[in-house]
C-alpha positions in Angstrom: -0.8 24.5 -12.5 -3.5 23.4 -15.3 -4.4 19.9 -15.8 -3.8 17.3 -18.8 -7.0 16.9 -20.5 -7.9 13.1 -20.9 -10.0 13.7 -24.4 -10.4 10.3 -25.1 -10.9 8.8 -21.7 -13.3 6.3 -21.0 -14.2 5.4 -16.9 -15.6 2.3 -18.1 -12.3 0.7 -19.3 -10.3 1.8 -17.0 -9.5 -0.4 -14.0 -8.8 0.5 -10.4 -4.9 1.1 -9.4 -3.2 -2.2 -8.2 -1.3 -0.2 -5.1 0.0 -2.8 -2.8 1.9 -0.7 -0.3 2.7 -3.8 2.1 5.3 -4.6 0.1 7.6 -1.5 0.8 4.9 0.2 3.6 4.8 -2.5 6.4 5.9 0.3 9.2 4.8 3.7 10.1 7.0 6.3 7.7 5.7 9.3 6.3 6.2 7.8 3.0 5.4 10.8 1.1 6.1 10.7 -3.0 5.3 13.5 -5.3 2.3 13.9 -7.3 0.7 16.1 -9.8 -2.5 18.2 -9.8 -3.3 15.6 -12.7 -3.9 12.5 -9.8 -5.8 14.6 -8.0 -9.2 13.0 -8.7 -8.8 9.7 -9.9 -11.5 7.9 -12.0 -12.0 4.2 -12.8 -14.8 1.5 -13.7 -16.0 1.6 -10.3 -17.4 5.7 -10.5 -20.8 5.1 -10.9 -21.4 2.4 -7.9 -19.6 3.8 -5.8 -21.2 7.7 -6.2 -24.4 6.3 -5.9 -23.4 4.5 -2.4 -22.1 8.1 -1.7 -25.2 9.9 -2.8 -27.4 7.7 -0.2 -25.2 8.1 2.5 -26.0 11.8 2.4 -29.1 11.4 1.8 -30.1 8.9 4.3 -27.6 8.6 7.1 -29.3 9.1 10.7 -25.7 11.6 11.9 -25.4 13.8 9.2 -22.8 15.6 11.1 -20.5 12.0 10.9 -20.1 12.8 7.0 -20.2 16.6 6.5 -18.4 18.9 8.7 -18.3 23.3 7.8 -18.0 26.3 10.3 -17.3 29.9 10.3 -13.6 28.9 9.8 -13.6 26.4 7.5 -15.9 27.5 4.9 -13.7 29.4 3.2 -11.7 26.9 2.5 -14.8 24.8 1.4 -16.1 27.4 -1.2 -12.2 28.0 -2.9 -12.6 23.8 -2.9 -15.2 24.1 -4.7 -14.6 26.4 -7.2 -11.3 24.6 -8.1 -12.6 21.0 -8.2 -16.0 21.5 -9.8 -15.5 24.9 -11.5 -11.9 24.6 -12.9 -10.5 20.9 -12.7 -13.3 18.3 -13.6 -14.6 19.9 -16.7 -10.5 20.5 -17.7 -9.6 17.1 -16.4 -12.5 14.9 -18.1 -14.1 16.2 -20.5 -15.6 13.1 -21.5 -17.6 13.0 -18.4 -18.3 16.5 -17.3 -19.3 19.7 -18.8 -19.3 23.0 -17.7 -22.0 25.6 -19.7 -23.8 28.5 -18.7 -22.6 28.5 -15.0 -24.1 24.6 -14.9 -22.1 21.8 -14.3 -23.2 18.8 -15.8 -22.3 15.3 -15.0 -22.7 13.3 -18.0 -22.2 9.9 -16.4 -25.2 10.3 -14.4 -26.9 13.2 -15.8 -27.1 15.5 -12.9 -26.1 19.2 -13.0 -24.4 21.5 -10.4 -24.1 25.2 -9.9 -20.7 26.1 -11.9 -20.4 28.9 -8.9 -20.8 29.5 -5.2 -23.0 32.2 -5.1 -26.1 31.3 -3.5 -25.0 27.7 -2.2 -24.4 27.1 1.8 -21.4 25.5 2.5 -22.7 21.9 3.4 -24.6 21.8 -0.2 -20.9 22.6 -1.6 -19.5 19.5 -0.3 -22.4 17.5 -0.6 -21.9 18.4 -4.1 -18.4 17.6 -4.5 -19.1 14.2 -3.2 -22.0 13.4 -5.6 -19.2 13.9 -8.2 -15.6 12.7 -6.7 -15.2 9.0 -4.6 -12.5 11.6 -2.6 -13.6 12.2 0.7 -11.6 15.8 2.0 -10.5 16.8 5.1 -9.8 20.3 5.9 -7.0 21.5 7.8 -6.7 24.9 8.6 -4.0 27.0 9.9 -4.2 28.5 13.6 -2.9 31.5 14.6 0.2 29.8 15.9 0.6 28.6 12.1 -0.8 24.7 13.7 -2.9 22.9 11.0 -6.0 21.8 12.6 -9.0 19.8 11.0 -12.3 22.0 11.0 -13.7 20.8 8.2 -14.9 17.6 6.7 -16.9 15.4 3.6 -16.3 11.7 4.5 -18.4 9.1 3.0 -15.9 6.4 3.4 -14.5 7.0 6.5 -12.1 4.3 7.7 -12.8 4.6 11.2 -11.8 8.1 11.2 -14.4 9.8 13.2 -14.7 13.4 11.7 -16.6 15.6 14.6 -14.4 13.9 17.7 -11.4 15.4 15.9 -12.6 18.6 15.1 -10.3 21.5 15.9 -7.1 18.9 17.0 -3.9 19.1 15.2 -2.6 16.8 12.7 -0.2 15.9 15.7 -3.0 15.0 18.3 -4.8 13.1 15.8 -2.5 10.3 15.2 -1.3 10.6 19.0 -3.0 6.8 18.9 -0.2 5.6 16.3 2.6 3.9 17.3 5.6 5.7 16.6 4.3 8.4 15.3 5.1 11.4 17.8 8.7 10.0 18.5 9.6 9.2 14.7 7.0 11.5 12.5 5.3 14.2 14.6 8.2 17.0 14.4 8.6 16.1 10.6 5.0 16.1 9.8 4.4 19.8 11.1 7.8 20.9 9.4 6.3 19.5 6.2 3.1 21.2 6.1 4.1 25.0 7.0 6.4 24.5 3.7 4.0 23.5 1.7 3.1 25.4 -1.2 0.0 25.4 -3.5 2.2 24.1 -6.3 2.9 21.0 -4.4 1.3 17.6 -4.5 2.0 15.3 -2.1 1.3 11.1 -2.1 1.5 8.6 0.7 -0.6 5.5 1.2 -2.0 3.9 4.7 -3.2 -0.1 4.4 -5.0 -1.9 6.6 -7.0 -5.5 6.6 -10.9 -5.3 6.9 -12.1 -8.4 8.1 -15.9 -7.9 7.9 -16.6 -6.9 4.4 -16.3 -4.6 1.9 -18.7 -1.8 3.5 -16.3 1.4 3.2 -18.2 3.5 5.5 -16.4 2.7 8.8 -17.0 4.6 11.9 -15.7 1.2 14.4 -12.5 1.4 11.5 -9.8 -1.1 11.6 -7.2 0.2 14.0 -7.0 -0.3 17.8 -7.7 2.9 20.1 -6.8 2.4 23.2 -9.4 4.8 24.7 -11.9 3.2 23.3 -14.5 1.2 25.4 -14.0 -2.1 23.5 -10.8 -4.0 24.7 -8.3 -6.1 21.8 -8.6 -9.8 21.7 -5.2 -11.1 22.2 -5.7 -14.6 20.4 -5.9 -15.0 16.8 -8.9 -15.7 15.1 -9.8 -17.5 11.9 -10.7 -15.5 9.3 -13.5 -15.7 6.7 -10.9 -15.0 3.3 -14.6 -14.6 1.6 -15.7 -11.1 3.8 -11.7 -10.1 4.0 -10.2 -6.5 2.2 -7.0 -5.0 1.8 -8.2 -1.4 2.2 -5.9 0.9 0.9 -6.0 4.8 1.0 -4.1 6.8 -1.3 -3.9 10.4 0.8 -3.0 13.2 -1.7 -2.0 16.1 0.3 -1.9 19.5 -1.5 -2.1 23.6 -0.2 -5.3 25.7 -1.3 -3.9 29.0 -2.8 -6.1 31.6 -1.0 -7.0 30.4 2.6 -3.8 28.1 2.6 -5.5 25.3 4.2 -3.9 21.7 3.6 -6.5 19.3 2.1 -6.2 16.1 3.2 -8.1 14.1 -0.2 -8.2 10.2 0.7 -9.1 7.4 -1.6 -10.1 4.6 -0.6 -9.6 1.2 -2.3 -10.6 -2.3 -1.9 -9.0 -5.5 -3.1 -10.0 -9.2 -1.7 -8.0 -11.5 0.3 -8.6 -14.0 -2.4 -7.7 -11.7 -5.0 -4.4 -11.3 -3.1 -3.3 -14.6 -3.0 -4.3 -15.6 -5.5 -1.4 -12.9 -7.4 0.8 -14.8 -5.1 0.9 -11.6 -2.7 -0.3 -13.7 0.8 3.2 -14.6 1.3 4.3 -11.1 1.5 1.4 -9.5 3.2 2.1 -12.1 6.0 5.6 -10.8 6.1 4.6 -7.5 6.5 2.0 -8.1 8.9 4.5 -10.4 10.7 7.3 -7.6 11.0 5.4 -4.5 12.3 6.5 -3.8 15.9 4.6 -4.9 18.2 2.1 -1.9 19.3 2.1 -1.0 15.4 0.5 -4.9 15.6 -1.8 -3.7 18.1 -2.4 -0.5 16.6 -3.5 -2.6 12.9 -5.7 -5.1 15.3 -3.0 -8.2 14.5 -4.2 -10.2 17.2 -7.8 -10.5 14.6 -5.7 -11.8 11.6 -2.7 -13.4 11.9 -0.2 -15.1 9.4 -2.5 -18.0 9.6 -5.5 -15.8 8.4 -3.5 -13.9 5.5 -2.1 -17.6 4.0 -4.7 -19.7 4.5 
């Protein structure tokens, strides 16, 4: 479906979305609400910081395989990406900030151009592309020959713990086998869901967490529990410093690419202070939340590290 075009938009006025999902999300649900191809890619007053932090994590990160992720059967899912976020939707979407002439895209917040075409561009300079433009990371899931969806490929600058290349080639089931709940409530609903989806469709749900050491949103350690992991869970509370404390949100956007019929998983991340929370007069309700998961969903969200104490001061 085409896009609205935002003529008169301007990404410096326009301030970040004020999701709160703890206040109806406080237990594992598939939560899923429709969407439009317009929400897509979101912009705000934060786009320039925060592509530049993604710019120098490509450039400069030690793993490079940690943030970008192709292969023989996901890049053709990578180049139709490609062609319908920075050939078709940016340029439609904002015109105020991007500009497609002569087969050159150009970003006119911070002047750089782009190829308005995948011919001559390998598949890792495609999404190292789309995430000097987007603050979306993507994750590619691509059907089997059993029709399973499984992730293959991957840009993720602001991973929240999610570590891309252990989970390459697992299905969406086997890679939230650590959540509490999910296989038993979710799992069977989950893989119904996404052999109907259609291209037309645009899907919304939203994951929270609390991030306790600062506002760095390139997490490989993440905020969640894993069991199998070598570090074990501290079972007593501990105080927290409100000062280096987030409420990271991701807003996950699901939606079916047309030709290989891979399900893109686009997730963006945002992040509000503790301070900022109560100080809306939200702490009493985030403690509720935190207070009535179950207890391995508790577990699962590291509790035991910031308890009602920490969240009300």
């Amino acid at each position: 479906p085409p896009v609205t075009q935002l003529h008169d938009f301007d990404w410096t006025l326009t301030p970040p979305i004020h999701y709160r999902p703890f206040k109806t999300k406080s237990h594992v649900t598939m939560g899923i609400m429709k969407s439009s191809r317009d929400e897509w890619i979101r912009m705000d007053r934060g786009y320039l910081d925060r592509i530049n932090i993604r710019k120098q994590l490509i450039e400069n990160h030690a793993d490079p395989d940690t943030i970008v992720g192709t292969g023989p059967l996901v890049n053709p899912a990578i180049e139709e990406l490609y062609q319908e976020i920075m050939i078709k939707y940016l340029s439609q979407r904002y015109p105020t900030m991007f500009r497609i002439q002569d087969e050159i895209l150009t970003n006119l917040v911070t002047g750089r151009t782009y190829p308005a075409t995948t011919k001559g561009i390998d598949h890792a300079t495609m999404l190292k592309y789309l995430a000097e433009n987007v603050e979306e990371d993507f994750y590619f899931m691509c059907p089997d020959s059993e029709g399973d969806f499984r992730l293959q490929g991957y840009i993720a600058c602001f991973p929240g713990g999610f570590l891309s290349p252990a989970k390459r080639g697992m299905s969406v089931r086997a890679i939230h086998e650590p959540v509490p709940g999910y296989g038993q409530r979710l799992g069977n609903s989950v893989d119904r869901y996404f052999r109907r989806m259609e291209p037309s469709m645009f899907i919304g749900r939203m994951n929270w967490s609390l991030q306790t050491d600062g506002i760095d949103l390139f997490r490989l350690d993440g905020n969640n529990y894993y069991p199998e992991g070598e570090r074990d869970l501290e079972v007593e509370e501990e105080d927290t410093d409100i000062s280096i404390t987030y409420l990271r949100v991701e807003h996950q956007t699901l939606t079916c690419l047309p030709k290989t019929g891979a399900i893109m998983f686009c997730v963006r991340s945002y992040m509000t202070s503790l301070k900022d929370i109560r100080d809306e007069g939200n702490g009493p309700e985030l403690a509720d939340a935190v207070e009535s998961m179950p207890e391995k969903l508790g577990i699962y969200k590291k509790r035991p590290f910031w308890g009602r104490r920490s969240v009300l001061g």
